[in-house]
mmJSON file of the N, C-alpha and C atoms, coordinates in Angstrom:
{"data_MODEL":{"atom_site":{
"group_PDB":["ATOM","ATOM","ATOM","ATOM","ATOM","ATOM","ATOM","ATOM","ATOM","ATOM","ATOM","ATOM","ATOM","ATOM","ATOM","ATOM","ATOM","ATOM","ATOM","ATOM","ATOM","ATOM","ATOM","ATOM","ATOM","ATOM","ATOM","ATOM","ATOM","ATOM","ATOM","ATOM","ATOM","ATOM","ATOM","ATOM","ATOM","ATOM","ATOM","ATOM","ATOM","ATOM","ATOM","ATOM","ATOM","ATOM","ATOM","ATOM","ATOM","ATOM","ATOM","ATOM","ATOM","ATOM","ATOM","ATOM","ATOM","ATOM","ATOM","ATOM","ATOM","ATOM","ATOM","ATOM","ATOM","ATOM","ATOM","ATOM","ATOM","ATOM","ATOM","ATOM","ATOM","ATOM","ATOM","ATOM","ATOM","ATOM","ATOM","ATOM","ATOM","ATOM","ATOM","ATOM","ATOM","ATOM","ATOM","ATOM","ATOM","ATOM","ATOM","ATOM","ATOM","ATOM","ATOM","ATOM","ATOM","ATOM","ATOM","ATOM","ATOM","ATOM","ATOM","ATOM","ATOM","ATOM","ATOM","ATOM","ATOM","ATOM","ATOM","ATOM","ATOM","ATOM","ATOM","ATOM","ATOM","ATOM","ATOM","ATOM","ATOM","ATOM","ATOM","ATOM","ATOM","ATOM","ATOM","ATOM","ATOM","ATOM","ATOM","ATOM","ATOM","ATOM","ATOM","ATOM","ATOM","ATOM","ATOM","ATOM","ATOM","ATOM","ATOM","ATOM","ATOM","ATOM","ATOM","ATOM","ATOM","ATOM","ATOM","ATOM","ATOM","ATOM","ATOM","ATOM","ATOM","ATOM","ATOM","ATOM","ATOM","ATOM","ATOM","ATOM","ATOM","ATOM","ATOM","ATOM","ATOM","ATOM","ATOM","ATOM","ATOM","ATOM","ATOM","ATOM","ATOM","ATOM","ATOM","ATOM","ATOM","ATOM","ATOM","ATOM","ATOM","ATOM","ATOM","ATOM","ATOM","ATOM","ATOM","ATOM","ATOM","ATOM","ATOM","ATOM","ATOM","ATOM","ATOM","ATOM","ATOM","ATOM","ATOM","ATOM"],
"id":[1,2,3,4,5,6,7,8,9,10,11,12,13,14,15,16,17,18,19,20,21,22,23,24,25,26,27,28,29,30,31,32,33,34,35,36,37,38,39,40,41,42,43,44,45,46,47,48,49,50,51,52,53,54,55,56,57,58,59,60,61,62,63,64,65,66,67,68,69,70,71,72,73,74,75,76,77,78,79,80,81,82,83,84,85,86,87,88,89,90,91,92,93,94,95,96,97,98,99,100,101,102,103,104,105,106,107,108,109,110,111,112,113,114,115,116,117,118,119,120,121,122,123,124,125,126,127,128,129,130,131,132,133,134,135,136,137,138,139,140,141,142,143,144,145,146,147,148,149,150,151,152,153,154,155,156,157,158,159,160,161,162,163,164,165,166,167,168,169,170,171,172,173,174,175,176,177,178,179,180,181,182,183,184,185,186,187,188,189,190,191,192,193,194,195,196,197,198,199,200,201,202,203,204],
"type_symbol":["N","C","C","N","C","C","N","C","C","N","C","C","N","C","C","N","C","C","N","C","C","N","C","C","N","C","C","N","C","C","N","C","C","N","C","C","N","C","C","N","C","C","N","C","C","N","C","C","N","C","C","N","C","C","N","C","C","N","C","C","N","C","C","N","C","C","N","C","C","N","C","C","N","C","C","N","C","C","N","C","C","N","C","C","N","C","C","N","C","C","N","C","C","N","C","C","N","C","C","N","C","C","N","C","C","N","C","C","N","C","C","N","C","C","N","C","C","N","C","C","N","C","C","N","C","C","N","C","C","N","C","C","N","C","C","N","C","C","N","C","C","N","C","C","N","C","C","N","C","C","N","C","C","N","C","C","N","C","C","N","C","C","N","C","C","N","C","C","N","C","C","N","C","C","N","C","C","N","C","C","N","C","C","N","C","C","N","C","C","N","C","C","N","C","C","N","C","C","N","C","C","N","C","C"],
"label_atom_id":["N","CA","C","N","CA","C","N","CA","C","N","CA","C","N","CA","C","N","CA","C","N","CA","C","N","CA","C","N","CA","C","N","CA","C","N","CA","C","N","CA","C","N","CA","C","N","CA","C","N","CA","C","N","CA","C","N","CA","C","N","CA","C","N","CA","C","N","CA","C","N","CA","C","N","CA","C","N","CA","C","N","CA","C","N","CA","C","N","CA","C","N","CA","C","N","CA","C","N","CA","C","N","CA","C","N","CA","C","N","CA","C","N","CA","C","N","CA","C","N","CA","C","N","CA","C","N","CA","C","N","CA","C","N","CA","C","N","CA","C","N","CA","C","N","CA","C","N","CA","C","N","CA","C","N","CA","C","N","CA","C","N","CA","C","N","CA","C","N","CA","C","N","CA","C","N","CA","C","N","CA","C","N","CA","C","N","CA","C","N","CA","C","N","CA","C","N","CA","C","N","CA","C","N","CA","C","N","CA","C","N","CA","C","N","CA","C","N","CA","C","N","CA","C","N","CA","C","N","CA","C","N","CA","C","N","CA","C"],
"label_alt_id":[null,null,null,null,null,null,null,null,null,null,null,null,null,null,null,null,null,null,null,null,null,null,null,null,null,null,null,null,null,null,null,null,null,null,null,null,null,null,null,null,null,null,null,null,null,null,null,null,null,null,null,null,null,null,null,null,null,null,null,null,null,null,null,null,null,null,null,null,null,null,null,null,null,null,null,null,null,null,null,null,null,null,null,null,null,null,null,null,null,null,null,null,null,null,null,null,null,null,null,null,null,null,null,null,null,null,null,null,null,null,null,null,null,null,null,null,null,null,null,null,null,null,null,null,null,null,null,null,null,null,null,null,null,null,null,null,null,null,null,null,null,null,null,null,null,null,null,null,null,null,null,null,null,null,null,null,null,null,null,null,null,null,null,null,null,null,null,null,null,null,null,null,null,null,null,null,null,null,null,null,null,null,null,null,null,null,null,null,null,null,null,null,null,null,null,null,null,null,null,null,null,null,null,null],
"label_comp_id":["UNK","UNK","UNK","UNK","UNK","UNK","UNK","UNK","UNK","UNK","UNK","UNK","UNK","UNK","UNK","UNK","UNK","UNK","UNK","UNK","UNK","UNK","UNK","UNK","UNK","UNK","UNK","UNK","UNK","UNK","UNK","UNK","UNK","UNK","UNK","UNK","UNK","UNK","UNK","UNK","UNK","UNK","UNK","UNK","UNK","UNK","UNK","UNK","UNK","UNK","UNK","UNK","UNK","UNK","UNK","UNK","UNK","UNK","UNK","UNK","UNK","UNK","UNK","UNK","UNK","UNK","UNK","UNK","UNK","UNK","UNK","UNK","UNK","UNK","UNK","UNK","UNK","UNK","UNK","UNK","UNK","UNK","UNK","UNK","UNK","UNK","UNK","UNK","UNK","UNK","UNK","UNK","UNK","UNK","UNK","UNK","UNK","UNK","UNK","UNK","UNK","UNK","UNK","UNK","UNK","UNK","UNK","UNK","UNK","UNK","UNK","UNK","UNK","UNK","UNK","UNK","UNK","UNK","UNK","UNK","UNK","UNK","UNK","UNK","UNK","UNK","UNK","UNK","UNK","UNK","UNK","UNK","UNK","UNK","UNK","UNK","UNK","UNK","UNK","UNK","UNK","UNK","UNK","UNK","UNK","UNK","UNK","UNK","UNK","UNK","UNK","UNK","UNK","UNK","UNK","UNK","UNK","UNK","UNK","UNK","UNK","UNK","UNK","UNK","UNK","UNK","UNK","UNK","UNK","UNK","UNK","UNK","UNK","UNK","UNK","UNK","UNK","UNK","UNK","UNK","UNK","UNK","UNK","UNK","UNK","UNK","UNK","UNK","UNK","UNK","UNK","UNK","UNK","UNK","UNK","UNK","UNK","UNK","UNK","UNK","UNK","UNK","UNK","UNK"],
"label_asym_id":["A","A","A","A","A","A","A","A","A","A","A","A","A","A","A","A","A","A","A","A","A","A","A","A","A","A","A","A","A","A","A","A","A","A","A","A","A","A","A","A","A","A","A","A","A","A","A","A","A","A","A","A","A","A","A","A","A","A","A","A","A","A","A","A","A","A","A","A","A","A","A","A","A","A","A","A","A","A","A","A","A","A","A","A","A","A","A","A","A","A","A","A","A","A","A","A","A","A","A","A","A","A","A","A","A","A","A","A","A","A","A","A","A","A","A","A","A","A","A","A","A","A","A","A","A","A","A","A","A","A","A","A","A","A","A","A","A","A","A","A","A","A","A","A","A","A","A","A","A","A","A","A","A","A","A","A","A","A","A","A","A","A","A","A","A","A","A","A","A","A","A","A","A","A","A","A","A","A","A","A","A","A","A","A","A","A","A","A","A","A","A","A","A","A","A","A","A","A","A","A","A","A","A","A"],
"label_entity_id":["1","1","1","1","1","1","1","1","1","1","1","1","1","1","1","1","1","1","1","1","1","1","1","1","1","1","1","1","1","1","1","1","1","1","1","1","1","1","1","1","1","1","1","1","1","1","1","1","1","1","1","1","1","1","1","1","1","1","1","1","1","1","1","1","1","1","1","1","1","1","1","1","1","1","1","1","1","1","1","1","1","1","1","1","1","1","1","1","1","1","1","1","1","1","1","1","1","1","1","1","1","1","1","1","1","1","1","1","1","1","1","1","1","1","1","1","1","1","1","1","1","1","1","1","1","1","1","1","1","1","1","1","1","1","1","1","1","1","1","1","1","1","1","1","1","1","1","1","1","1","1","1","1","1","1","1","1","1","1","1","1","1","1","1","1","1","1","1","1","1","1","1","1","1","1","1","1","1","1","1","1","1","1","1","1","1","1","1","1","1","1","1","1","1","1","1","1","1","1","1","1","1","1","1"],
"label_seq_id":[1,1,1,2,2,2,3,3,3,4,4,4,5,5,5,6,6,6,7,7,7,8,8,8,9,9,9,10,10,10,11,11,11,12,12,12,13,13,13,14,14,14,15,15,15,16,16,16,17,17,17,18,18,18,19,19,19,20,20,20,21,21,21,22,22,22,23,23,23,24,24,24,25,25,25,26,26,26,27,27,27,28,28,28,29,29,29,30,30,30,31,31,31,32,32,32,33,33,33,34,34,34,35,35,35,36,36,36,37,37,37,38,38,38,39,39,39,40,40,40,41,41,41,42,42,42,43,43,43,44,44,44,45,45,45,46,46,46,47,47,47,48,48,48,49,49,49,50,50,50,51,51,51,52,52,52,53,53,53,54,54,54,55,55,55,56,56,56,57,57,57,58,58,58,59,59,59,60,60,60,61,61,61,62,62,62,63,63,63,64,64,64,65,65,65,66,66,66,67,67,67,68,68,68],
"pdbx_PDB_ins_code":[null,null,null,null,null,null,null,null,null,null,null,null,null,null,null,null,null,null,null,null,null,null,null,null,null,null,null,null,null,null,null,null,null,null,null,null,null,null,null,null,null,null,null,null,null,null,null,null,null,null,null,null,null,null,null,null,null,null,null,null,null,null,null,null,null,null,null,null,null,null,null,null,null,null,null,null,null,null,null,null,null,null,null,null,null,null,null,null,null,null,null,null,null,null,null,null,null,null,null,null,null,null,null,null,null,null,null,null,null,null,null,null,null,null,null,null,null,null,null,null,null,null,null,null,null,null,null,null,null,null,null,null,null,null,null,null,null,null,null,null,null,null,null,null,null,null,null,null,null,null,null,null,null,null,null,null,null,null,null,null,null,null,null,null,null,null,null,null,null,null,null,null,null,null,null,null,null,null,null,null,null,null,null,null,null,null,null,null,null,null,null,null,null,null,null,null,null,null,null,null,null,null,null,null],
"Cartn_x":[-20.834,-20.227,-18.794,-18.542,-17.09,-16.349,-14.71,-14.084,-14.181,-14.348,-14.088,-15.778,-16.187,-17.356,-16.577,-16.26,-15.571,-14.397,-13.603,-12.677,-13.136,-14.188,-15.391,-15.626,-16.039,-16.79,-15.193,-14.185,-12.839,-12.654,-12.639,-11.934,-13.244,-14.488,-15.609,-15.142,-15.229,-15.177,-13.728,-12.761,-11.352,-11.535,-12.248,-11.99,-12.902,-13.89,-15.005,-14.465,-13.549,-12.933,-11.466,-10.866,-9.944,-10.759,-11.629,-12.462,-12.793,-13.08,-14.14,-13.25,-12.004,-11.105,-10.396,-10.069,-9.484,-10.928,-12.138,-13.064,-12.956,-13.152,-13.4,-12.255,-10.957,-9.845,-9.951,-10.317,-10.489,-11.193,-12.961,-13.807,-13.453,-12.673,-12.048,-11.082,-10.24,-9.023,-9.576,-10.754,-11.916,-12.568,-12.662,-13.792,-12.834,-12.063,-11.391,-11.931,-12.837,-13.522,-14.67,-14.555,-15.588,-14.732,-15.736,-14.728,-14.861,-15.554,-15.928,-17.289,-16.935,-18.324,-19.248,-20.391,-21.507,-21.891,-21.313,-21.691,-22.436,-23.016,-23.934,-23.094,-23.236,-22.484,-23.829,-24.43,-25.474,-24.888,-25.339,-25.138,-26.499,-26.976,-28.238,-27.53,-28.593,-28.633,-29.039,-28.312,-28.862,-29.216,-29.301,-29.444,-31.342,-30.758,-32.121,-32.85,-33.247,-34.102,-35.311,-35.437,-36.741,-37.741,-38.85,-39.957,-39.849,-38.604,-38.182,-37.154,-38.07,-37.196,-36.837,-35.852,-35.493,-36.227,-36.801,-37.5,-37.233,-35.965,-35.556,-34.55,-34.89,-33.744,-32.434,-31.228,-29.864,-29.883,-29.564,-29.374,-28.581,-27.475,-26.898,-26.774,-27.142,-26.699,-25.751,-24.458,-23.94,-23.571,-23.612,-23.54,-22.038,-21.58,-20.55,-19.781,-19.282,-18.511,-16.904,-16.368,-15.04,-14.563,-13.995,-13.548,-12.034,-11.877,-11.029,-9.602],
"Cartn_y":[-22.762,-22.64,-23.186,-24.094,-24.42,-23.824,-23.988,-23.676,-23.218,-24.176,-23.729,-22.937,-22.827,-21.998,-20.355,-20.632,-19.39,-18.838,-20.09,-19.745,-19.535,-20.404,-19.933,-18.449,-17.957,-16.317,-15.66,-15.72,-14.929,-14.896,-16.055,-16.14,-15.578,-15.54,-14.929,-13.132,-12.89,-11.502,-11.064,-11.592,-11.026,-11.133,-11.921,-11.779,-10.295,-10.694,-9.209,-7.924,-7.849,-7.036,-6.135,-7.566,-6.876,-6.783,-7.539,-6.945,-5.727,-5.705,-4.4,-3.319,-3.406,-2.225,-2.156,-2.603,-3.333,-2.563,-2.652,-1.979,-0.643,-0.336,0.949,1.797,1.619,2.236,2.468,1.551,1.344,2.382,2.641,3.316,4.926,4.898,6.501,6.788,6.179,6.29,6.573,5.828,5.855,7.481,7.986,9.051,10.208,10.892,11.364,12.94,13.297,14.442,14.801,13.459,13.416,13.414,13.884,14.079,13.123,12.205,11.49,10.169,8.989,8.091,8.337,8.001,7.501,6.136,5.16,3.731,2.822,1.85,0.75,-0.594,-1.227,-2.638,-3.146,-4.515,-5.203,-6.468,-7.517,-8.473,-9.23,-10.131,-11.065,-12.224,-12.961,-14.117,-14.954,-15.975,-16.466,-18.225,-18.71,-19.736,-20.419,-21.361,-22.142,-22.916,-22.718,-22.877,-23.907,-24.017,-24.978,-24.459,-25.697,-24.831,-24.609,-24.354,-24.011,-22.531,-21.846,-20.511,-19.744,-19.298,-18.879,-17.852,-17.842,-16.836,-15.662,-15.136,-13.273,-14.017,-13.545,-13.314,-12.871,-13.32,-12.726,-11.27,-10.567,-9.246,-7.76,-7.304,-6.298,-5.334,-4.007,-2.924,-2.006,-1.455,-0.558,0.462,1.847,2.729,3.731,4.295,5.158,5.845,7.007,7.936,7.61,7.289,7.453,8.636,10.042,11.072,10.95,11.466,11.703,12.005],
"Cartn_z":[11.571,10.258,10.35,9.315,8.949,8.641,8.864,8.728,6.688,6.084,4.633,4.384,4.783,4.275,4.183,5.296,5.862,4.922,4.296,3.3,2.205,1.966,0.675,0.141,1.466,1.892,1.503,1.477,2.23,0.09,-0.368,-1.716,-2.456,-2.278,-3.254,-3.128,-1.813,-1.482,-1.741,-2.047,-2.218,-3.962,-4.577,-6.13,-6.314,-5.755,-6.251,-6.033,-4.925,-4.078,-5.454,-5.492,-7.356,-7.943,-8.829,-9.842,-9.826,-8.782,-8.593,-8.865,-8.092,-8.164,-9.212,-10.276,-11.452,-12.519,-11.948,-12.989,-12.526,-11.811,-11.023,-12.005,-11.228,-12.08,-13.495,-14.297,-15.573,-15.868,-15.436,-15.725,-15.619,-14.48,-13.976,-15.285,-15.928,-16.343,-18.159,-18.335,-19.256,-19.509,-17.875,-17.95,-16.94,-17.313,-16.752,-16.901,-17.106,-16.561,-15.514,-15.204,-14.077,-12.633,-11.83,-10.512,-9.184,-9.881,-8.852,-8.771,-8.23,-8.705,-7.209,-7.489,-6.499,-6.916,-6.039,-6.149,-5.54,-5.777,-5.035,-5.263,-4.359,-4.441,-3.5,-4.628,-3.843,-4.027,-2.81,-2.924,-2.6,-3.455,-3.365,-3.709,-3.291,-3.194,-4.233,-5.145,-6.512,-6.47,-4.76,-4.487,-4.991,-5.688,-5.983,-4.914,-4.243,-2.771,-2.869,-4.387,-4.585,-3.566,-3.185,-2.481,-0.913,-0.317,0.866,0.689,0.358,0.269,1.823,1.916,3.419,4.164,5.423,5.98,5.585,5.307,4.544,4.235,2.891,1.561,1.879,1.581,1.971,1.039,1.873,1.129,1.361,1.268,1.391,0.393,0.485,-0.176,0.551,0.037,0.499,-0.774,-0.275,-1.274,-0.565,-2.073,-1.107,-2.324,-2.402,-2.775,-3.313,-4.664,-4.946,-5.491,-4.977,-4.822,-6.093,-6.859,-7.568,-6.633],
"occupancy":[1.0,1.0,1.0,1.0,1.0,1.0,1.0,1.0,1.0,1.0,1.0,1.0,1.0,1.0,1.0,1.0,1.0,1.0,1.0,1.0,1.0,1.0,1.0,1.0,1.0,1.0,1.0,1.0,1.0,1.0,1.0,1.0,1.0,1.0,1.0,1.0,1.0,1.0,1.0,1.0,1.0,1.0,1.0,1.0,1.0,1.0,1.0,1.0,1.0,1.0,1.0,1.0,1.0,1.0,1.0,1.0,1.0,1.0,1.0,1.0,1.0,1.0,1.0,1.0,1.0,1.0,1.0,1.0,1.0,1.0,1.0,1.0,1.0,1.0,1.0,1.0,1.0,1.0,1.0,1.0,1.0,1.0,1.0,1.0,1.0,1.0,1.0,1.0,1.0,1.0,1.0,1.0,1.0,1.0,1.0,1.0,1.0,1.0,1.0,1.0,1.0,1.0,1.0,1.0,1.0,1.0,1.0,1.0,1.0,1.0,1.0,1.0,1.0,1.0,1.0,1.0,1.0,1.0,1.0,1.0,1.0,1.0,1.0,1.0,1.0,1.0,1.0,1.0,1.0,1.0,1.0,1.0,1.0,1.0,1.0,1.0,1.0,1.0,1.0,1.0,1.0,1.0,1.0,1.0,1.0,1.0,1.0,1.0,1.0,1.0,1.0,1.0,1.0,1.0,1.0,1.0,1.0,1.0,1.0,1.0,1.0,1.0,1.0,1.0,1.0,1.0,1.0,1.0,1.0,1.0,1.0,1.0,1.0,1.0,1.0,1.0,1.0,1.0,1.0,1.0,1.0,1.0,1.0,1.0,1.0,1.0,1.0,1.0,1.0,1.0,1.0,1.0,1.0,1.0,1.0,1.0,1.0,1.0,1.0,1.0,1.0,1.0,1.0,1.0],
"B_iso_or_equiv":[0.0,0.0,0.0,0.0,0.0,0.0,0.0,0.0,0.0,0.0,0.0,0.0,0.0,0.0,0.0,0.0,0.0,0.0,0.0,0.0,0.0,0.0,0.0,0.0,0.0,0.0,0.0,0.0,0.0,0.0,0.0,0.0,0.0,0.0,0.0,0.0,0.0,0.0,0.0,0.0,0.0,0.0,0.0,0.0,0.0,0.0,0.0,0.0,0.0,0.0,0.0,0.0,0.0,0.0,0.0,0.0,0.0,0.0,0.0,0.0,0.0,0.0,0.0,0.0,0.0,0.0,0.0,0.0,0.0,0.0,0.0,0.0,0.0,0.0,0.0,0.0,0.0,0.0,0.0,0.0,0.0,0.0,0.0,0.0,0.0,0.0,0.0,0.0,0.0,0.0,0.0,0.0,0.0,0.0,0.0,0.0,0.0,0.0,0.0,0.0,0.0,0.0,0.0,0.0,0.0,0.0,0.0,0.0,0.0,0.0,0.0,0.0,0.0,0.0,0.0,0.0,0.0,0.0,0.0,0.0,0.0,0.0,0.0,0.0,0.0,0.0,0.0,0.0,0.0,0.0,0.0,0.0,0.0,0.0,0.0,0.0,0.0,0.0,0.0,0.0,0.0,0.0,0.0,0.0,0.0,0.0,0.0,0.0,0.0,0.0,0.0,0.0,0.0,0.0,0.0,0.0,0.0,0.0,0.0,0.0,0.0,0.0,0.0,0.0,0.0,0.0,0.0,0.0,0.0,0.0,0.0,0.0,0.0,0.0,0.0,0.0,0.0,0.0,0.0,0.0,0.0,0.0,0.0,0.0,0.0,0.0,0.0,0.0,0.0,0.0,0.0,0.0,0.0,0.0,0.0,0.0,0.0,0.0,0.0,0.0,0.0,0.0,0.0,0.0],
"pdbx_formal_charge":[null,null,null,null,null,null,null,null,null,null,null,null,null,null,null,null,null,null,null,null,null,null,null,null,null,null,null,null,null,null,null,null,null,null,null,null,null,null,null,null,null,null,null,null,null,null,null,null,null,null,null,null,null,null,null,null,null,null,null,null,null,null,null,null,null,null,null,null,null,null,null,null,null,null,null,null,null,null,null,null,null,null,null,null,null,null,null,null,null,null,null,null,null,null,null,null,null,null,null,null,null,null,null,null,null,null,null,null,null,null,null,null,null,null,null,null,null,null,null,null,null,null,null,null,null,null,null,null,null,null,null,null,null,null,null,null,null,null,null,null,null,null,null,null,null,null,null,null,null,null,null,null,null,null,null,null,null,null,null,null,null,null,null,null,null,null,null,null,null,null,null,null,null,null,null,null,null,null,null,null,null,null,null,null,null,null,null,null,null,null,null,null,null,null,null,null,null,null,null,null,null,null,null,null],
"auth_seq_id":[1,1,1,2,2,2,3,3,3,4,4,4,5,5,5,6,6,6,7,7,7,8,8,8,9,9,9,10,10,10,11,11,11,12,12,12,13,13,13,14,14,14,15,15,15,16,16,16,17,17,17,18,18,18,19,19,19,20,20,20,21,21,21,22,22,22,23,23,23,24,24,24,25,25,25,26,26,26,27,27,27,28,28,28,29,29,29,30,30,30,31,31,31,32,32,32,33,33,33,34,34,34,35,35,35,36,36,36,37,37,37,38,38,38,39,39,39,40,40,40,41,41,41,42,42,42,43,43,43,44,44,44,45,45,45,46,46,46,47,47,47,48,48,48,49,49,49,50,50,50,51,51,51,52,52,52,53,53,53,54,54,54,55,55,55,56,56,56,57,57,57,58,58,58,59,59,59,60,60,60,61,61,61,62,62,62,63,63,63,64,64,64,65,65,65,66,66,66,67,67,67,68,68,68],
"auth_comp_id":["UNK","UNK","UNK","UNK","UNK","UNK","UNK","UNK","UNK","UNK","UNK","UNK","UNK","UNK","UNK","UNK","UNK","UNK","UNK","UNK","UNK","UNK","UNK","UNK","UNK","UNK","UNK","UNK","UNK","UNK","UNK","UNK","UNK","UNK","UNK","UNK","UNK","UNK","UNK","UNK","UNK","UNK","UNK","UNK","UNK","UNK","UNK","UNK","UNK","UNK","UNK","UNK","UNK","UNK","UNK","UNK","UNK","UNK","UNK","UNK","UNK","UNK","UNK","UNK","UNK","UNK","UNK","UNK","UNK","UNK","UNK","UNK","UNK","UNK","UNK","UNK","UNK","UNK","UNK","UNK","UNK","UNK","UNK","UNK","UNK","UNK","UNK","UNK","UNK","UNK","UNK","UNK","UNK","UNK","UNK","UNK","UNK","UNK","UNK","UNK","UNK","UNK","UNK","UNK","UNK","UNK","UNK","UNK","UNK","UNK","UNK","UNK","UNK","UNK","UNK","UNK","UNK","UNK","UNK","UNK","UNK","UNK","UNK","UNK","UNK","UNK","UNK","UNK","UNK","UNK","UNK","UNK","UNK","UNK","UNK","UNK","UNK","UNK","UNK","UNK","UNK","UNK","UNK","UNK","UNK","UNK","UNK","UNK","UNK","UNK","UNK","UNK","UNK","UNK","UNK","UNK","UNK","UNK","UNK","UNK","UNK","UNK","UNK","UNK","UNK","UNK","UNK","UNK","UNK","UNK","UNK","UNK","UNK","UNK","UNK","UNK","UNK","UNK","UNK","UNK","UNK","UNK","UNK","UNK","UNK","UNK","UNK","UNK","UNK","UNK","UNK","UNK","UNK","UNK","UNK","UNK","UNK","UNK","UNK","UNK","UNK","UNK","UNK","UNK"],
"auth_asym_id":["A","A","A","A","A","A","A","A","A","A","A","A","A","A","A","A","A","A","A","A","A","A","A","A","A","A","A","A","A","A","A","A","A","A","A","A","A","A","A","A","A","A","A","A","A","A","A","A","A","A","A","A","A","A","A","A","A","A","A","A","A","A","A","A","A","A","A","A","A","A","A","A","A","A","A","A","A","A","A","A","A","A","A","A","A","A","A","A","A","A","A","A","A","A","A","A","A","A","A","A","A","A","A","A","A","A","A","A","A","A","A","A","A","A","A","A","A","A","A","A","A","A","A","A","A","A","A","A","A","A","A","A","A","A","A","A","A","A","A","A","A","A","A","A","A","A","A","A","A","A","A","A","A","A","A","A","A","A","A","A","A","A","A","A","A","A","A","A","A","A","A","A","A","A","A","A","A","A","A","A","A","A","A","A","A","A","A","A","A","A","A","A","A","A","A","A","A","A","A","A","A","A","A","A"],
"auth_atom_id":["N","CA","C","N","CA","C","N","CA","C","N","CA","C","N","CA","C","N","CA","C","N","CA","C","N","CA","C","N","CA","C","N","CA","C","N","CA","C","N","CA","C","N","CA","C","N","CA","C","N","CA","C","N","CA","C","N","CA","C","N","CA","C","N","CA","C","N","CA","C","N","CA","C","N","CA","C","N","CA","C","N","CA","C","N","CA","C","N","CA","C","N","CA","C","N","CA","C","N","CA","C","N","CA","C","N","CA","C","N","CA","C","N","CA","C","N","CA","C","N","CA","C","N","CA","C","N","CA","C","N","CA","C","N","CA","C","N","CA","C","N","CA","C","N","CA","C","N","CA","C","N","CA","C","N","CA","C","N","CA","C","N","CA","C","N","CA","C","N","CA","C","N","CA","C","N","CA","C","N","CA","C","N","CA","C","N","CA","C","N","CA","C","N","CA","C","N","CA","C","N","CA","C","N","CA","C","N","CA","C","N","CA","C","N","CA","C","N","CA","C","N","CA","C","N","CA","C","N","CA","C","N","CA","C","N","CA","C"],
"pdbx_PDB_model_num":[1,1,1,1,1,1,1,1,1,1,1,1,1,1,1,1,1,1,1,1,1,1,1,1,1,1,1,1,1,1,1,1,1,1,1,1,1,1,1,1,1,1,1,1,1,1,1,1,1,1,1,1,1,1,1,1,1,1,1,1,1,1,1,1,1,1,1,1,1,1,1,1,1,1,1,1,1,1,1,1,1,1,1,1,1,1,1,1,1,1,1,1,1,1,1,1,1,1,1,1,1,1,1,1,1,1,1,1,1,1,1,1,1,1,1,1,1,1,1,1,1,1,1,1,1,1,1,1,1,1,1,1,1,1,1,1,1,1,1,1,1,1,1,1,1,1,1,1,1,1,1,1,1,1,1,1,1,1,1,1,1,1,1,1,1,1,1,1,1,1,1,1,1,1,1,1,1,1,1,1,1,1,1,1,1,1,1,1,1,1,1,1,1,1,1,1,1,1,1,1,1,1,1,1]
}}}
């Protein structure tokens, strides 16, 4: 892997990374009687592969707790 793939990966995951926290906040600040989120962050894959689709699908789920 190249060097800019690598910068590719660094600038996708640092925008999602504010967004995310930029929504997050929002939603808390929105719902302020709740004490807390249970979240999923998936990441798939939306590559058009035509008829060479990849042996396993790119795919991550992570789940996790934002505590008031």
């Amino acid at each position: 892997m190249d060097d800019n793939s690598r910068k590719d990966i660094r600038v996708l995951l640092k925008t999602f990374g504010v967004r995310a926290d930029e929504a997050i906040v929002g939603h808390l600040a929105k719902n302020p009687g709740v004490s807390g989120l249970r979240l999923k962050v998936t990441l798939s894959d939306q590559t058009d592969y035509g008829d060479q689709p990849p042996a396993e699908p790119l795919s991550l789920e992570v789940d996790g707790d934002i505590n008031r």
